[in-house]
C-alpha positions as CSV (number, residue, x, y, z in Angstrom):
1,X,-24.6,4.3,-30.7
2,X,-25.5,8.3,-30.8
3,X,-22.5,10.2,-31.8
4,X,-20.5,7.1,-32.3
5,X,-19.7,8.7,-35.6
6,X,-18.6,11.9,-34.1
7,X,-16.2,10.0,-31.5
8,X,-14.4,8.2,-34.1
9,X,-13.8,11.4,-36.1
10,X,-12.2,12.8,-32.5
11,X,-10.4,9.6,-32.0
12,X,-8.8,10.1,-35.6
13,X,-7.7,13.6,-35.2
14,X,-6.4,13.0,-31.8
15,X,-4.7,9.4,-31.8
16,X,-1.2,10.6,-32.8
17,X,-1.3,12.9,-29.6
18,X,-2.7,10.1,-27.5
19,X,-0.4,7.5,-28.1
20,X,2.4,10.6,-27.5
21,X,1.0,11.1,-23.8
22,X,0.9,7.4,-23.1
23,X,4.9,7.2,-23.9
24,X,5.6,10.1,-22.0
25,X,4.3,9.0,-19.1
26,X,5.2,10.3,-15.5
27,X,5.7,8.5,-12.5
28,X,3.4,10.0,-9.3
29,X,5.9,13.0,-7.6
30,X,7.4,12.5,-4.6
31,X,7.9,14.8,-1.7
32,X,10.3,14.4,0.7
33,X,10.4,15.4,3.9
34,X,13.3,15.6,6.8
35,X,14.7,12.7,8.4
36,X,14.3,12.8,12.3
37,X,14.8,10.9,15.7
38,X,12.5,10.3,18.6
39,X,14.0,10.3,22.3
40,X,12.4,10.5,25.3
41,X,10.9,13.4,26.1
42,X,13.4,15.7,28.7
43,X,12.1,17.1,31.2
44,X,11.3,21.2,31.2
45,X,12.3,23.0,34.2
46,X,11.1,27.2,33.7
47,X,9.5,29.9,36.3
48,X,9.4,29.2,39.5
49,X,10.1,25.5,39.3
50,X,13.3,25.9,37.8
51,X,14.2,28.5,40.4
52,X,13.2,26.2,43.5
53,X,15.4,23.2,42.1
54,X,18.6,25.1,41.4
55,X,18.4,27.2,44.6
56,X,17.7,23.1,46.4
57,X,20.4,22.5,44.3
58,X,22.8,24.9,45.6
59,X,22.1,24.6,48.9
60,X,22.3,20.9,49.1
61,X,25.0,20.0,46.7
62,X,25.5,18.1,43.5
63,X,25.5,14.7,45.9
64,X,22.2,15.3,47.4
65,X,18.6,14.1,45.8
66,X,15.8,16.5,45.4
67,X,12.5,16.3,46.9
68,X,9.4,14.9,45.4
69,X,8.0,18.4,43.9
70,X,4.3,17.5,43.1
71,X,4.1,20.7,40.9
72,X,6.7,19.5,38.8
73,X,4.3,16.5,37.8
74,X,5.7,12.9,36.6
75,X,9.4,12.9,34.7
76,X,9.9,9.4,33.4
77,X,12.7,9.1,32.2
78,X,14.9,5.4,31.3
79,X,16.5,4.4,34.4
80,X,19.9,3.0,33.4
81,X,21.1,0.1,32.6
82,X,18.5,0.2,30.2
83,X,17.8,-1.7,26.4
84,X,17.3,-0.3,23.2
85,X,15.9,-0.8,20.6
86,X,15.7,1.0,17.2
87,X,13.4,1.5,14.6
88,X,13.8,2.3,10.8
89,X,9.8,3.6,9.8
90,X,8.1,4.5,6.3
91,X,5.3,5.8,7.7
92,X,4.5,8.3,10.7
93,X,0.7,7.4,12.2
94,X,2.2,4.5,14.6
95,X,5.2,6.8,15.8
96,X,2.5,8.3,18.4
97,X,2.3,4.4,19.2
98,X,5.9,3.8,19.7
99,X,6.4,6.7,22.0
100,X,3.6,5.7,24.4
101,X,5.1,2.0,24.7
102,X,8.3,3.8,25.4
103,X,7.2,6.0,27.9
104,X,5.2,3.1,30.0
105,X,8.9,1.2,29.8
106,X,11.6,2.7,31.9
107,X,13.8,-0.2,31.3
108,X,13.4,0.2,27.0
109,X,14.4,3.3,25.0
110,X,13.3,2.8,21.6
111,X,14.8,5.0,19.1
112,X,13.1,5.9,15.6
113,X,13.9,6.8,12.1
114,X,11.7,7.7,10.0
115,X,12.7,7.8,6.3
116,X,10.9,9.9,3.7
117,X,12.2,7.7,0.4
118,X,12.0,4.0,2.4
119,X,12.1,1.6,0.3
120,X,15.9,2.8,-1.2
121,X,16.9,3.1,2.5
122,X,15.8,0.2,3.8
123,X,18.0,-2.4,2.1
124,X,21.3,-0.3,2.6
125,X,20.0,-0.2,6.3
126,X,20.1,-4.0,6.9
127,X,23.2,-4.9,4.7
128,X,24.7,-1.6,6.9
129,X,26.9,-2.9,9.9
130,X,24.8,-1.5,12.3
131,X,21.2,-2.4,11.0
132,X,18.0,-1.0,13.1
133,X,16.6,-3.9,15.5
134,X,12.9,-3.3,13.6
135,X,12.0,-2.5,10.4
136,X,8.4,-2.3,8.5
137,X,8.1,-4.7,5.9
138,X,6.3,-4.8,2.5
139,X,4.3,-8.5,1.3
140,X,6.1,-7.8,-2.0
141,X,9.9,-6.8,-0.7
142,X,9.7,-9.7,1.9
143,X,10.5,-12.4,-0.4
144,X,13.3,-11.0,-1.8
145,X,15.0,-9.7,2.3
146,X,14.0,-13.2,3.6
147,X,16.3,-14.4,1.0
148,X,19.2,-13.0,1.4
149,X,19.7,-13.4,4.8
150,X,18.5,-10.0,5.9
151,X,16.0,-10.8,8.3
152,X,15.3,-12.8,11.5
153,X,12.9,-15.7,11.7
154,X,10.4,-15.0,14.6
155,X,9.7,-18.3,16.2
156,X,7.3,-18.5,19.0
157,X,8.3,-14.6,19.8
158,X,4.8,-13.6,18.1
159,X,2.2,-15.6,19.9
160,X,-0.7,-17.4,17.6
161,X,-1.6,-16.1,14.4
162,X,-5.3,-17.5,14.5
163,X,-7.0,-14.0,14.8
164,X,-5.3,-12.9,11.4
165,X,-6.3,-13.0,8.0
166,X,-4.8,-16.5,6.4
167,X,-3.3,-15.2,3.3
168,X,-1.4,-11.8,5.0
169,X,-0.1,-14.4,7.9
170,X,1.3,-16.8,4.8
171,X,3.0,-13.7,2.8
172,X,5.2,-13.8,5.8
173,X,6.2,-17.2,6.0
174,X,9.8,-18.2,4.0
175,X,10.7,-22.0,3.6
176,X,8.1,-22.6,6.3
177,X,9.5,-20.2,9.2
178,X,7.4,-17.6,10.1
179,X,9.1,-13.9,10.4
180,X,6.6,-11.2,11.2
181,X,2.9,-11.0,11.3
182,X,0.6,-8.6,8.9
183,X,0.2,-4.8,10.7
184,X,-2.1,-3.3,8.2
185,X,-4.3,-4.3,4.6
186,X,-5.4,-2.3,1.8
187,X,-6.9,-3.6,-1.1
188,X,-8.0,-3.1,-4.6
189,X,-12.0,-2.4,-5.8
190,X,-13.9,-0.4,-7.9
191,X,-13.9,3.4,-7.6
192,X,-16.6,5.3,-9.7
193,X,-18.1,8.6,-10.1
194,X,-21.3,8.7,-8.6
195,X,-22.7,11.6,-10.6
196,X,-22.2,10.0,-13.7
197,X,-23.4,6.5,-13.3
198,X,-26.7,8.3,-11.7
199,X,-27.1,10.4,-14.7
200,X,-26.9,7.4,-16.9
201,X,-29.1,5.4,-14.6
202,X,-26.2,3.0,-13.9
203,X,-25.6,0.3,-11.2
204,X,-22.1,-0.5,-10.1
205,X,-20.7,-3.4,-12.9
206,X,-21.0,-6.8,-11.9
207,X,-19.2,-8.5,-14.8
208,X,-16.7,-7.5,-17.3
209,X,-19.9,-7.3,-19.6
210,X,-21.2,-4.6,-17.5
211,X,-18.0,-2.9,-17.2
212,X,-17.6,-2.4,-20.8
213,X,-21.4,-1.2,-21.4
214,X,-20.9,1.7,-18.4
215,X,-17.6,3.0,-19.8
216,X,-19.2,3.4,-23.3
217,X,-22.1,5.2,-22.1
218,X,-20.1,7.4,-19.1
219,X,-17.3,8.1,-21.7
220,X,-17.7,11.8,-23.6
221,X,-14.8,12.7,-25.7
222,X,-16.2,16.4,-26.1
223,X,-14.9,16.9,-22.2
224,X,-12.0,14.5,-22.3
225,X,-13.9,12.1,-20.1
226,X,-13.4,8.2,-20.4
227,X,-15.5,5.6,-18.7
228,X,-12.8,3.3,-17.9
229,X,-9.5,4.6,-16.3
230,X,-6.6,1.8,-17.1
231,X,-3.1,2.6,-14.7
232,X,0.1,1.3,-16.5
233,X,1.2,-0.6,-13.6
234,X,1.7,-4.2,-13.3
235,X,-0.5,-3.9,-9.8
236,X,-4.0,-2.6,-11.6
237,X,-3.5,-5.3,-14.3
238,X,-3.6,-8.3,-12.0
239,X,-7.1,-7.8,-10.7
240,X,-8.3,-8.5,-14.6
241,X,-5.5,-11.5,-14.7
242,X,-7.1,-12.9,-11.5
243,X,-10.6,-12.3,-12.9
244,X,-9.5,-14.0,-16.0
245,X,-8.9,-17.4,-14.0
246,X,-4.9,-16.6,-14.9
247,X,-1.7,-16.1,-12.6
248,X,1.8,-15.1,-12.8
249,X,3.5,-17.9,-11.3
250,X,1.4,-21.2,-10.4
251,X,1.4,-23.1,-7.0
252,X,4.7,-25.1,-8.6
253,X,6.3,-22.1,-9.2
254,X,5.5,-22.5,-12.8
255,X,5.3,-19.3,-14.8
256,X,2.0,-19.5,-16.7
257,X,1.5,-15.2,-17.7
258,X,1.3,-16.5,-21.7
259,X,-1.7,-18.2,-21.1
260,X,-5.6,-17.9,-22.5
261,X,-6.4,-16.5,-19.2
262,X,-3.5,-13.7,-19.7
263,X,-4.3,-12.9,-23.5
264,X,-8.6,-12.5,-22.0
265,X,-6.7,-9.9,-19.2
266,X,-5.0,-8.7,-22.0
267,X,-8.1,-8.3,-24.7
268,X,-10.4,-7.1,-22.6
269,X,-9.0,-3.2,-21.1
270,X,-6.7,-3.3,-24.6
271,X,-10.0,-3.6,-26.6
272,X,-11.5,-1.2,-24.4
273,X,-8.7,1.1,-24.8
274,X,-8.4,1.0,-28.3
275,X,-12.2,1.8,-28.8
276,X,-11.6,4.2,-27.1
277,X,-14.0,3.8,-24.1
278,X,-10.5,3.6,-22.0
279,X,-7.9,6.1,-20.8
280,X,-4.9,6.1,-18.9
281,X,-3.8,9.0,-16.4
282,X,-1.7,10.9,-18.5
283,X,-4.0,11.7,-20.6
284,X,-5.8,13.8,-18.1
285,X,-2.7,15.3,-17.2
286,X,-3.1,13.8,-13.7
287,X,-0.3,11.3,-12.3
288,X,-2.7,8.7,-10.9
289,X,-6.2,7.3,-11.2
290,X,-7.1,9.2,-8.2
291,X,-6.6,12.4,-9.5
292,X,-8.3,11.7,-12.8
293,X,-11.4,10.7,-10.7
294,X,-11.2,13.9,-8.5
295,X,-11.5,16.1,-11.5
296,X,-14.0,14.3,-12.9
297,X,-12.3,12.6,-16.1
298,X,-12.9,9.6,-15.5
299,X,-16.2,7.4,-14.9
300,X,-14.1,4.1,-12.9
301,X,-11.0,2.7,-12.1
302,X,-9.6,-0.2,-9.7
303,X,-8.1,1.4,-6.9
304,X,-7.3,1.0,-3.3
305,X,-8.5,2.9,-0.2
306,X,-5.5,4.9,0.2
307,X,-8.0,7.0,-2.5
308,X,-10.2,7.9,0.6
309,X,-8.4,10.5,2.6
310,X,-6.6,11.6,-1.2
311,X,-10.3,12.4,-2.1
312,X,-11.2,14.2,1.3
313,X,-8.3,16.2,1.1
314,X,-7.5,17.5,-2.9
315,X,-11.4,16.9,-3.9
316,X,-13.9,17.2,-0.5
317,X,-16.7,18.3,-3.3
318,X,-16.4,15.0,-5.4
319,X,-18.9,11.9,-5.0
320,X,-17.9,8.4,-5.3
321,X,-18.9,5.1,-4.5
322,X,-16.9,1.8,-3.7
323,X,-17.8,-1.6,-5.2
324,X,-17.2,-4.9,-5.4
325,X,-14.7,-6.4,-8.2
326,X,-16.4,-7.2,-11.4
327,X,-16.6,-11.0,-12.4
328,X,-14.0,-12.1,-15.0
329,X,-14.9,-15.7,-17.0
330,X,-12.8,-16.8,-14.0
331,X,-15.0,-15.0,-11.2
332,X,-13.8,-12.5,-9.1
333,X,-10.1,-11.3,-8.0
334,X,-8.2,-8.4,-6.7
335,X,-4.9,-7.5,-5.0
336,X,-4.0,-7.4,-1.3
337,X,-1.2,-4.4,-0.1
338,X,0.3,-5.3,3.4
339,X,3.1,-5.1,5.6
340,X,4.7,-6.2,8.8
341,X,7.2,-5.4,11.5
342,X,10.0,-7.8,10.8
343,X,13.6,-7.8,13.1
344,X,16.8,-7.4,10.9
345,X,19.3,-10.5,11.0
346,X,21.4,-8.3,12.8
347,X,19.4,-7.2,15.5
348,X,21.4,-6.4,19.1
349,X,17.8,-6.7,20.5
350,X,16.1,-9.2,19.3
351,X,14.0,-10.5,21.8
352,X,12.8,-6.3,23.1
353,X,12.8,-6.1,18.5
354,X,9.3,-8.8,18.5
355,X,8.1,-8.2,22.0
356,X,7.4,-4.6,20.0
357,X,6.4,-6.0,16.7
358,X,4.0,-8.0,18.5
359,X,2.7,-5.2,21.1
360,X,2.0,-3.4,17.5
361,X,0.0,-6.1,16.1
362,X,-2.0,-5.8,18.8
363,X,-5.8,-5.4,18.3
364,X,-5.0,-2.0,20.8
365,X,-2.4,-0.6,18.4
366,X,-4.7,-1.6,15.3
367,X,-7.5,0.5,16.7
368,X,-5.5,3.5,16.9
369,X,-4.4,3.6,13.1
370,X,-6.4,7.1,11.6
371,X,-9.8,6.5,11.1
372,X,-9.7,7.7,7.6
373,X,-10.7,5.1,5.6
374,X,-7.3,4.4,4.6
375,X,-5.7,1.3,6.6
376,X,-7.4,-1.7,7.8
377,X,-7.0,-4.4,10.3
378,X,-5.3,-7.5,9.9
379,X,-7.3,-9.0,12.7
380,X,-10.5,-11.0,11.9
381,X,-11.5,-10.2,15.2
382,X,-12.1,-6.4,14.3
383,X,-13.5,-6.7,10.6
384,X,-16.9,-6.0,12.0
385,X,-15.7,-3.5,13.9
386,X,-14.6,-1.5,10.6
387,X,-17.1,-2.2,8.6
388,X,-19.4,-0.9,11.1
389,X,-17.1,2.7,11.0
390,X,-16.8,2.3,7.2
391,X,-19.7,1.0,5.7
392,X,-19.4,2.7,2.6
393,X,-16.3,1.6,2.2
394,X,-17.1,-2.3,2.7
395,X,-15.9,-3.4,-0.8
396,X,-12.3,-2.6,0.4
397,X,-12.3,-5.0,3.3
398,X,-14.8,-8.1,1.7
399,X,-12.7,-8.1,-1.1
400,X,-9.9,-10.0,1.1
401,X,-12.0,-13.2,0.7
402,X,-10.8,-13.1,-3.2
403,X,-7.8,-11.3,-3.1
404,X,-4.2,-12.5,-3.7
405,X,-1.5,-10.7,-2.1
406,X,0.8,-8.2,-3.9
407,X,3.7,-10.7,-3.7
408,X,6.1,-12.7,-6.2
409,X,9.2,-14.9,-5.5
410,X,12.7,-13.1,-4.8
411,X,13.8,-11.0,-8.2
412,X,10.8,-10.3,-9.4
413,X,11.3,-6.2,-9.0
414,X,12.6,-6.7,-12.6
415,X,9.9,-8.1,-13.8
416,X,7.8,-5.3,-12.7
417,X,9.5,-2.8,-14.4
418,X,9.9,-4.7,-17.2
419,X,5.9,-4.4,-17.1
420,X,5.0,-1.4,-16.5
421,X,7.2,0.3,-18.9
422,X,6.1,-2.8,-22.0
423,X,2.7,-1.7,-20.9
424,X,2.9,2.1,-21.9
425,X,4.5,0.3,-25.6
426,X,1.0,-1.8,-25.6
427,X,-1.5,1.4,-25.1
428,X,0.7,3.2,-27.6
429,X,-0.4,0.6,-30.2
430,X,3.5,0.3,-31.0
431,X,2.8,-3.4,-30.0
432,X,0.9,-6.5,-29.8
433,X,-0.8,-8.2,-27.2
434,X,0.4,-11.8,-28.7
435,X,4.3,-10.4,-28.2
436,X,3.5,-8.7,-24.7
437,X,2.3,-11.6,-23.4
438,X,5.3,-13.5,-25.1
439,X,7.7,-11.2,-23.7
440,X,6.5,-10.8,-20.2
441,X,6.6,-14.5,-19.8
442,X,10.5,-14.7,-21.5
443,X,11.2,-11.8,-18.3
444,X,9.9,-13.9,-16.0
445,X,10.9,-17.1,-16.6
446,X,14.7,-15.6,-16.9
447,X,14.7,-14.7,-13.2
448,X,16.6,-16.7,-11.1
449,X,19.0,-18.1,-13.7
């Protein structure tokens, strides 16, 4: 291969620093922001208005009722006795949701929290004694709040489940009792650099074959650029586990991760790596494969379409394409993100808590998520719908028909830092595949016990 002989001289002088940026690894910054509460809106009195009403006010006495004022325009406000029904939130593009359903309900207040770090404040917000009647839901936390106790089956409270996907409707199912139905999906798939697989006259890869032949010829170790970019995390490993034929945990709740399947998931991005045709983010001084993309170090990476409005916003300039999953020696496989409005155990208001879970499941509510790209509907009945908005994007949404969701049984948050941190100890050559595989499959067969 032209200047293979040069790249392995560069590999040689720079391995020691490489395999110092791998263990030194930093997790993607946070960035907090306040903590707040939505009420109804009061009403504003000022000017002349304001004048009129306290001088009718006067006049009349506290007793009387004032007139219909037209100017004033509608006040809706609760009229008491009326329900509540609070809300702990991650995320803020529904809240604009929320406050229309409790504006066209006089008789329901719904009161929202959003939290900034949720995943930390969720837990201590159900075991609390006074746990929010609705909380959003991740397909990998589930397992572990169903559980223990901490959340409320749903019944018939949720009306049928046909127009959702299958496999987001079953992450929410626990010992055969439905809680909560899927809001939103993201996925994994391809992301590469369009620039750089036109220059080399390069299609998207189909197979892992094809994966490994674009990152040698995209890579260029003269500007820091790898073909491949491999994230230590346990979620961009699966999709080669998957590909592989291979699983974590089989239908008898069997762990099988030390398998032929998992060393091929293993071999092939290790192999890759160590050749050099593979980086990981730090190595670009970037904190995720997004970033690495953006500035143009990198040639591909798995990730999911939450990279879409990252891209639009840090890198407008920067061309990419979405594509399918490559095809493993087990055909194809990637991961599936989601999340649903489930009730806490707890709830005072159960029954106003899933009459609003399912008004925002809705194919209405759905609809009006932001039309970046970055969230997609749960409902078969508007795939076609999306696609049409997001054809380029496509690969994101047919990818659910050979995706498995981003879920494990209760405990299994160990395990995945157990991973991710034996993963930076792989890429850092300080060990082997044979005893990661070993070890990974010791962690998880200890859970539980």
């Amino acid at each position: 291969m032209p200047g293979a002989k040069k790249r392995t001289q560069i590999h040689a002088e720079t391995t020691g620093l490489r395999r110092f940026l791998i263990r030194v690894n930093l997790p993607f910054p946070h960035h907090p922001r306040p903590i707040f509460r939505i009420g109804p809106p009061a009403p504003a009195y000022t000017g002349p208005a304001f004048a009129l009403c306290l001088l009718l006010f006067v006049l009349t006495g506290c007793a009387a009722a004032l007139p219909d004022l037209p100017f004033l325009g509608p006040q809706p406000t609760p009229t008491p006795p009326y329900r509540t029904v609070t809300a702990l939130l991650p995320d803020e593009p529904i809240v604009e949701s929320i406050r229309r359903y409790d504006r066209e309900r006089l008789d329901l207040l719904v009161d929202m929290r959003v939290e900034a770090v949720y995943g930390a404040a969720l837990r201590a917000a159900l075991e609390s004694d006074s746990p929010p009647d609705l909380v959003v839901v991740d397909s990998f936390a589930f397992p572990d709040l169903a559980a223990a106790g901490l959340l409320l089956p749903a019944g018939e409270r949720l009306g049928p489940a046909e127009d959702f996907y299958p496999l987001l409707v079953d992450a929410f199912v626990w010992k055969g009792e439905r809680y909560c139905l899927p809001r939103e999906v993201r996925s994994l798939a391809l992301v590469y650099n369009q620039a750089q697989f036109a220059k080399a006259e390069l299609s998207p890869p189909r197979s892992w074959a094809e994966m490994r032949t674009a990152a040698e010829v995209v890579t260029d170790l003269n500007t820091g650029s790898f073909g491949l970019i491999l994230s230590p995390d346990l979620s961009r490993w699966l999709p080669f586990l998957y590909q592989a034929g291979g699983g974590v945990v089989d239908a008898t709740g069997r762990v099988v991760i030390d398998s032929l399947a998992g060393a091929a998931a293993i071999d092939f991005p290790l192999t890759t790596f160590r050749d050099n045709f593979a980086g990981q983010p730090a190595e670009s001084n970037s904190s995720w494969a997004g970033e690495v993309l953006g500035k143009g170090k990198g040639g591909m990476a798995f990730e999911g379409n939450w990279i879409v409005p990252y891209l639009a916003a840090e890198f407008p300039d920067f061309a990419y394409g979405v594509a399918p999953m490559p095809s493993g020696p087990g055909g194809r496989g990637t991961v599936a993100f989601s999340s649903c409005y489930a009730v806490s155990a707890g709830s005072v208001n159960p029954d106003d808590a899933f009459a609003l879970a399912a008004w925002l499941t809705s194919p209405e509510v759905q609809r009006a998520w932001p039309s970046d790209g970055a969230w997609m509907p749960t409902r078969l009945s508007l795939r076609d719908e999306w696609l049409a908005a997001f054809p380029a994007l496509a690969p994101f949404l047919t990818g659910l028909d050979e995706a498995r969701v981003w879920q494990f049984p209760p405990g299994y948050g160990r395990f995945l830092e157990s991973f991710n941190r034996s993963i930076l100890t792989l890429l850092a050559a300080e060990m082997e595949a044979e005893d990661f595989l070993e070890q990974m499959q010791r962690i998880a067969e200890g859970i539980g016990e």
